[in-house]
Z-matrix of the N, CA and C atoms (Angstrom, degrees):
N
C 1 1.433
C 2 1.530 1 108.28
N 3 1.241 2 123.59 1 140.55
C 4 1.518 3 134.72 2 -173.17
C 5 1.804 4 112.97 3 -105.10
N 6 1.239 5 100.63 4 113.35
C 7 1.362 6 82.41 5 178.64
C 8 1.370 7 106.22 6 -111.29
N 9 1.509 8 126.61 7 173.29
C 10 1.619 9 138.87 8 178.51
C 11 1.085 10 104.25 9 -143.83
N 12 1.536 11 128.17 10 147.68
C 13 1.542 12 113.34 11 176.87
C 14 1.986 13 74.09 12 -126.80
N 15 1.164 14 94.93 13 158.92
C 16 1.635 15 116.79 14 -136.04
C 17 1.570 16 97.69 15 -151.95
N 18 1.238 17 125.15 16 124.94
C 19 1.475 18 121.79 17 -174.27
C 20 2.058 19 111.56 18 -74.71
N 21 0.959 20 118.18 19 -9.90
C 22 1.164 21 104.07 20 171.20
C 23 1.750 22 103.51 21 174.14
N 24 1.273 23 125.85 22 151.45
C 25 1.179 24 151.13 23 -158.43
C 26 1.799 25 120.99 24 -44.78
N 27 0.987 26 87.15 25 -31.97
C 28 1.974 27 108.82 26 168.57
C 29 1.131 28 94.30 27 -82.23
N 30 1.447 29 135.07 28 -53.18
C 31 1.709 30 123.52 29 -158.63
C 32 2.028 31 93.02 30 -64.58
N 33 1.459 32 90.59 31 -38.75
C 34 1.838 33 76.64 32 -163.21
C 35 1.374 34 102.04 33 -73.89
N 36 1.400 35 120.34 34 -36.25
C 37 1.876 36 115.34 35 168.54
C 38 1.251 37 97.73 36 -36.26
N 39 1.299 38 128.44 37 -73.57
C 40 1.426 39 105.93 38 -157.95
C 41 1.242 40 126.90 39 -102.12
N 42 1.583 41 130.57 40 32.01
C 43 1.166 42 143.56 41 110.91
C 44 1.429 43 138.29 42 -11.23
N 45 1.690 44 77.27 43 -69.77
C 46 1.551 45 104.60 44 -169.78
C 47 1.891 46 116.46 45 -67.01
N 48 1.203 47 99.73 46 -52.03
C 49 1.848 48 125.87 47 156.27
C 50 1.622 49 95.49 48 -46.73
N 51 1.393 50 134.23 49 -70.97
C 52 1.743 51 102.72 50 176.58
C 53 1.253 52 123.88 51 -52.07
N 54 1.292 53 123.24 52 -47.39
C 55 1.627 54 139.95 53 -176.22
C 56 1.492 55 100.81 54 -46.17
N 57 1.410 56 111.09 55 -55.09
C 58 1.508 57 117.70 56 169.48
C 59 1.549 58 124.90 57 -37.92
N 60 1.109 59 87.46 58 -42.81
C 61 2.142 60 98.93 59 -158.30
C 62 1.823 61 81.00 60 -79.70
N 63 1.582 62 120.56 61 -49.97
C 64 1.205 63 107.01 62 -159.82
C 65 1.457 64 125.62 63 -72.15
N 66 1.647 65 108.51 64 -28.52
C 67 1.859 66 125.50 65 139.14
C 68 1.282 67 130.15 66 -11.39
N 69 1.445 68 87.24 67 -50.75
C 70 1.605 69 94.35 68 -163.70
C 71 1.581 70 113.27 69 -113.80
N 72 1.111 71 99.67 70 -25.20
C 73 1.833 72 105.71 71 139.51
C 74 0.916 73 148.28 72 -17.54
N 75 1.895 74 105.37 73 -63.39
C 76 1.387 75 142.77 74 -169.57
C 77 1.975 76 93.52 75 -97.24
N 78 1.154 77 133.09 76 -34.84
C 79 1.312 78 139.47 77 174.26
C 80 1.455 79 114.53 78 -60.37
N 81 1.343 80 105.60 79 -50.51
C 82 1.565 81 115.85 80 -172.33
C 83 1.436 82 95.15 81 -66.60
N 84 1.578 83 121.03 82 -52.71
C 85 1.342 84 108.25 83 -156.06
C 86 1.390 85 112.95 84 -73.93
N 87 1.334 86 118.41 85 -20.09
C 88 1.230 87 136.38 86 -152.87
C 89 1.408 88 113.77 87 -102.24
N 90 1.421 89 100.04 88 -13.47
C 91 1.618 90 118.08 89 177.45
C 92 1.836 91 126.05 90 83.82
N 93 1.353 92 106.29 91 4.85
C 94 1.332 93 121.50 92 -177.82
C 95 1.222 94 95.56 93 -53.41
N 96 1.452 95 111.14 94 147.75
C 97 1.215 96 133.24 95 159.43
C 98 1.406 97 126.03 96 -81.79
N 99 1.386 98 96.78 97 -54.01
C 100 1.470 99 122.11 98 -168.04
C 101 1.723 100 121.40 99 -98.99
N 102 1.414 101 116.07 100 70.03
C 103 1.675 102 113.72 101 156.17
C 104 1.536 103 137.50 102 -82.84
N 105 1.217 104 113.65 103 141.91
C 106 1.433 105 106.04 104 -171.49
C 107 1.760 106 116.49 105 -58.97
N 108 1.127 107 107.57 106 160.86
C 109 1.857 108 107.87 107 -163.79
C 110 1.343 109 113.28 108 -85.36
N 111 1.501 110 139.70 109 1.23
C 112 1.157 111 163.74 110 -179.24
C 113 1.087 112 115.61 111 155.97
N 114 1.713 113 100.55 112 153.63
C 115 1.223 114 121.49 113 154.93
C 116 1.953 115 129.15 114 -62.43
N 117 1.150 116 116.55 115 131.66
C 118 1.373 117 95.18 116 172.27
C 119 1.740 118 106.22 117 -112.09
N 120 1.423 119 110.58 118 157.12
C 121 1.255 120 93.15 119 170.53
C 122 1.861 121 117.16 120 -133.16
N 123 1.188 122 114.12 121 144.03
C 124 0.867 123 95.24 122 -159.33
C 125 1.968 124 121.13 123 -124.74
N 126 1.184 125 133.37 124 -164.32
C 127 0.980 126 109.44 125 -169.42
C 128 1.711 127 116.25 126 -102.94
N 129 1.433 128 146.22 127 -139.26
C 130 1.159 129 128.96 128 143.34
C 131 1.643 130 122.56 129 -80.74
N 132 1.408 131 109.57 130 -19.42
C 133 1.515 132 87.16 131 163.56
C 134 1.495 133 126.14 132 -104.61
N 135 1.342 134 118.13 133 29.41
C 136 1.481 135 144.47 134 -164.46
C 137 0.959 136 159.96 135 28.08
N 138 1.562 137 75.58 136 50.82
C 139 1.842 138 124.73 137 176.98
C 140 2.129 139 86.29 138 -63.58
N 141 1.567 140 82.01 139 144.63
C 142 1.370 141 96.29 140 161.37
C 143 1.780 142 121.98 141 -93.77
N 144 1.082 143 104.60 142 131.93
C 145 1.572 144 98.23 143 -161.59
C 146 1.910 145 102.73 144 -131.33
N 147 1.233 146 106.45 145 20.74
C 148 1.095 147 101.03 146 -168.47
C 149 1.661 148 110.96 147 171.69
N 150 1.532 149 138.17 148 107.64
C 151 1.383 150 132.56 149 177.61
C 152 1.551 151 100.94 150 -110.83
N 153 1.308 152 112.81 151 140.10
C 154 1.631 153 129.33 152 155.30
C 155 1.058 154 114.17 153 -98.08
N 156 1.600 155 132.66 154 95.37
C 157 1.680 156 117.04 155 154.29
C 158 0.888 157 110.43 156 -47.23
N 159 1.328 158 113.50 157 149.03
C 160 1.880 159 122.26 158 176.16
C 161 1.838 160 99.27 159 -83.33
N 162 0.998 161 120.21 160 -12.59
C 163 1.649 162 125.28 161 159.95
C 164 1.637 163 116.79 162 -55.86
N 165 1.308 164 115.80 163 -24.14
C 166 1.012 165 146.15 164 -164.63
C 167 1.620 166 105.40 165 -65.80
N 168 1.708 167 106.99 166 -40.16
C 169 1.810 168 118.29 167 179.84
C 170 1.035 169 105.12 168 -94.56
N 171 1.437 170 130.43 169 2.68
C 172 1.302 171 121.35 170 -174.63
C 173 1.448 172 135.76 171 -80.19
N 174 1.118 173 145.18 172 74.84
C 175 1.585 174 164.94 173 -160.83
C 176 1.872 175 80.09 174 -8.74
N 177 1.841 176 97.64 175 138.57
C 178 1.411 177 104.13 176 170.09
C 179 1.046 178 125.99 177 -39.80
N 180 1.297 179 118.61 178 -64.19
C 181 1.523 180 113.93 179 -167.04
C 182 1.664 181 119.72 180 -49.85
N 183 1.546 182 103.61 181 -24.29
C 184 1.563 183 98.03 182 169.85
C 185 1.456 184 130.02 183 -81.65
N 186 1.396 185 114.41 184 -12.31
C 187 1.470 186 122.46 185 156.59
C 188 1.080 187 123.00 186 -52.00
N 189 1.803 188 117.46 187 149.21
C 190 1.264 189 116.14 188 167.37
C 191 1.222 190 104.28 189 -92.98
């Protein structure tokens, strides 16, 4: 698990949304099957304050 400590809640949203695209990037090309289903992010006492599905980068048309 990777952690970042991140000055505030938008910086790690959109962190997390690159980290995503580059995940699944490296998966597709690489042939992985298996990526985790989001990111969560969390706070300093590690409260969750925030989840990214990795569905989340996925170009519209592939959403449900």
């Amino acid at each position: 698990m990777k952690k970042a400590y991140l000055p505030d809640t938008a910086t790690a949203r959109h962190e997390a949304i690159l980290t995503a695209r580059e995940l699944l990037a490296e998966a597709i090309k690489d042939g992985k099957p298996d990526v985790p289903d989001a990111f969560v992010i969390m706070d300093e006492g590690g409260r969750t304050v925030d989840v990214v599905p990795l569905a989340a980068v996925f170009p519209k048309h592939m959403k449900k």
